[in-house]
C-alpha positions in Angstrom: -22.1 -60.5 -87.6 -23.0 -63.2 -85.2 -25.6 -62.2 -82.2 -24.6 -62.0 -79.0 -26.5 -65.0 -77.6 -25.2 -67.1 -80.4 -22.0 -66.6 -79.3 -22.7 -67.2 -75.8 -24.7 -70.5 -76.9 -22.1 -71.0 -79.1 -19.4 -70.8 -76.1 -21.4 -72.7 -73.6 -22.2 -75.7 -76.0 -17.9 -76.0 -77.0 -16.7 -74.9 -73.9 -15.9 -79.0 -73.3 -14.0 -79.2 -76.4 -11.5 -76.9 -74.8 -10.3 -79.8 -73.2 -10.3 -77.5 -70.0 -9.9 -80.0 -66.4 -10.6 -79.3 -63.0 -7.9 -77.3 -61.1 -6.7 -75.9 -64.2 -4.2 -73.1 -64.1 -5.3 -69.2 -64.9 -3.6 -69.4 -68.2 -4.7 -72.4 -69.1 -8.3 -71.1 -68.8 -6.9 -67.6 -70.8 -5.5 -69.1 -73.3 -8.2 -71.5 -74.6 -11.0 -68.8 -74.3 -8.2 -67.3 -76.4 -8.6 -70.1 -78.2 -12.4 -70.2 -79.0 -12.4 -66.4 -80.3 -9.9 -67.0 -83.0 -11.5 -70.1 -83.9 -15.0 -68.5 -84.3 -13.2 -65.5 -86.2 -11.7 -67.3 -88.4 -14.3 -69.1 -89.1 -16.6 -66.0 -89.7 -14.0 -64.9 -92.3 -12.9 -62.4 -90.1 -8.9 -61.1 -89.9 -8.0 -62.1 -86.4 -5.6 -60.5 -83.7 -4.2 -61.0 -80.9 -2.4 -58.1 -78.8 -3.7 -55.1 -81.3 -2.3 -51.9 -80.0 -3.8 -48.9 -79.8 -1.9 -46.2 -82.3 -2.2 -42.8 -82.2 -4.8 -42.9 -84.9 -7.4 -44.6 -83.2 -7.7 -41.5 -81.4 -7.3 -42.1 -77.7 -4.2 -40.6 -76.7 -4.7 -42.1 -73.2 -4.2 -45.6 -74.7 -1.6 -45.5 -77.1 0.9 -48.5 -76.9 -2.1 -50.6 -75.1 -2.8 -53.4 -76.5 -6.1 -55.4 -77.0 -5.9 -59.1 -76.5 -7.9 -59.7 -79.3 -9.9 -58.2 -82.4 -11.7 -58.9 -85.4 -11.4 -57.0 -88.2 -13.8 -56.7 -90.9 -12.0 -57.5 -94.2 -13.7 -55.1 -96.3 -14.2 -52.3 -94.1 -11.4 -52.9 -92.3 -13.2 -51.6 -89.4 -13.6 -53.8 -85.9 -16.1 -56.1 -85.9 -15.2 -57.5 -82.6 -12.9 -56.7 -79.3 -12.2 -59.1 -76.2 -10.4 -58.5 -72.9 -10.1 -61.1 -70.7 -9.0 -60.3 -67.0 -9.0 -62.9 -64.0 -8.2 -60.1 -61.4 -10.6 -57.9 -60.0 -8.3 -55.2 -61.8 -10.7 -54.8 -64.9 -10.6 -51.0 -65.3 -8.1 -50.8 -68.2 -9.6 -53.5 -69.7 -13.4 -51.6 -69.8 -11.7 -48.5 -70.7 -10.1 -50.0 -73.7 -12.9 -51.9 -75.1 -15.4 -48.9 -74.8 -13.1 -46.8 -76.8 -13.7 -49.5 -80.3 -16.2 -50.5 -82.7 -18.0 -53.9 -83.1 -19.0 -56.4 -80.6 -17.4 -55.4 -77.2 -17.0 -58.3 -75.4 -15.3 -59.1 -71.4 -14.5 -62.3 -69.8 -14.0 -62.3 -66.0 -14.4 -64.2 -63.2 -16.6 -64.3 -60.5 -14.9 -61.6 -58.3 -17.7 -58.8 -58.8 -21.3 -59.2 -58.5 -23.8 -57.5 -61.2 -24.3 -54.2 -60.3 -20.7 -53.5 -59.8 -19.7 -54.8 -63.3 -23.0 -52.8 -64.9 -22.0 -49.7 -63.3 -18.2 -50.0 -64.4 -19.2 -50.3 -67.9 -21.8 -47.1 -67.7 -19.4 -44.7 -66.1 -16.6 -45.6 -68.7 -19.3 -45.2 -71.6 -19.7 -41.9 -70.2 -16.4 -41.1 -70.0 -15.7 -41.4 -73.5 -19.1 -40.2 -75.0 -21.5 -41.6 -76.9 -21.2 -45.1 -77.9 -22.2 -47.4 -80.9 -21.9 -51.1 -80.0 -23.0 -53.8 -77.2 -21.0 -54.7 -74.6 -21.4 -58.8 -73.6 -19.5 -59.5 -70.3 -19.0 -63.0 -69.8 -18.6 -64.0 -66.2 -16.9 -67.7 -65.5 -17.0 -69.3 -62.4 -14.0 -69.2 -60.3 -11.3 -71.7 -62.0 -10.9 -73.7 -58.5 -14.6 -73.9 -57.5 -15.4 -76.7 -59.7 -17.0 -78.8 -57.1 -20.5 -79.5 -56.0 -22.5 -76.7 -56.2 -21.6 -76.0 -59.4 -21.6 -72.3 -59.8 -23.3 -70.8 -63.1 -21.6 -69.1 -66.2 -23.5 -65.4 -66.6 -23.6 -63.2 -69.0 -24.6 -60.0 -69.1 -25.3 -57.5 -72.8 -25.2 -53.9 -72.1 -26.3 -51.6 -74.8 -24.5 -48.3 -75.6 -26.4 -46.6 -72.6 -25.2 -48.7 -69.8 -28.9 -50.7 -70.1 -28.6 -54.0 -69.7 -30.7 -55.7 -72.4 -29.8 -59.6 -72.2 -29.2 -62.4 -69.7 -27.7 -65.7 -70.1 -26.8 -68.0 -67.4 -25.8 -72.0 -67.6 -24.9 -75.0 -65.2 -21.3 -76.0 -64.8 -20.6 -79.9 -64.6 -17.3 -82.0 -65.0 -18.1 -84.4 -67.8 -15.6 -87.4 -68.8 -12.2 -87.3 -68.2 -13.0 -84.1 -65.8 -13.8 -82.2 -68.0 -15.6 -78.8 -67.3 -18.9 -78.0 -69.6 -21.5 -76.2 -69.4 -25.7 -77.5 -69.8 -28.8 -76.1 -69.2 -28.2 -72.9 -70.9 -30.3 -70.1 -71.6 -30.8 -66.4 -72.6 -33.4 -63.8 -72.3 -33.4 -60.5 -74.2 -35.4 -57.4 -72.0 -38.1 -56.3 -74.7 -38.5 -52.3 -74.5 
């Protein structure tokens, strides 16, 4: 499995290739993170799909008939290797509460509508909720789809371990490159050592 700051290097340094513009429309933005995931997916020989729902087997009775807007399955183990949600409301409780109940790589795209500590501490009572966990959670947090203008705000990203610890940081410079374009430069990530 890929680490978690590869994909977010990964994501920063192709983000222009998504062809996203200024003043694009929410969807637009949805669809081609959409995009990127099944790409990379794919390309990791992963099965890849969109709108997985939640069956009774999974074992959260609470979330049968949701549906996950995308996962990764392992084609051998047939286990998850990978689960995104991507929300651009402030209404991301459903979306927490379904990814902390899978395997793999647990990761959330958002926008810029909570600060930190609010997101960190959404995660960690949800973990609680549902007992122990197993994976990392990476929360990717975009800037705001119409703020595209001089100062550029920063993409973040946040990894939480299965405790509710956050153990990595990332954080790079939005520009609008040709044809207005938005990209990403000057990107980096820190892991917190124990």
């Amino acid at each position: 499995m890929v680490k978690e700051s590869e994909i977010f290097y990964g994501f920063c340094k192709y983000f222009s290739s998504l062809g996203i513009s200024i003043a694009p429309t929410p969807s637009t933005w949805k669809y081609r993170v959409y995009y990127f995931f099944d790409l990379l997916g794919r390309m990791l020989g992963y099965e890849v799909f969109t709108e997985d729902t939640f069956k009774k087997s999974d074992g959260v009775k609470e979330l049968v008939g949701k549906r996950l807007d995308m996962t990764w399955i392992s084609p051998v183990s047939h286990d998850y290797a990978f689960a995104l949600e991507y929300e651009n409301t402030r209404k991301i409780d459903d979306e927490i509460c379904k990814l902390v109940c899978v395997t793999g790589l647990r990761v959330l795209v958002i926008f810029r509508y909570f600060n930190d500590k609010e997101i960190i501490e959404k995660i960690r009572q949800t973990q609680e909720k549902h007992g122990p966990q197993k994976s990392n959670f990476l929360v990717l947090i975009l800037p705001e789809y119409f703020q595209w203008n001089e100062p550029f705000e920063k993409l973040r990203a946040l990894l939480i371990d299965p405790k509710g610890q956050v153990i990595g940081f990332g954080s790079a410079e939005g520009y609008v490159g040709a044809n207005e374009i938005c990209a990403f430069k000057n990107t980096s990530w820190k892991r917190r050592t124990a």
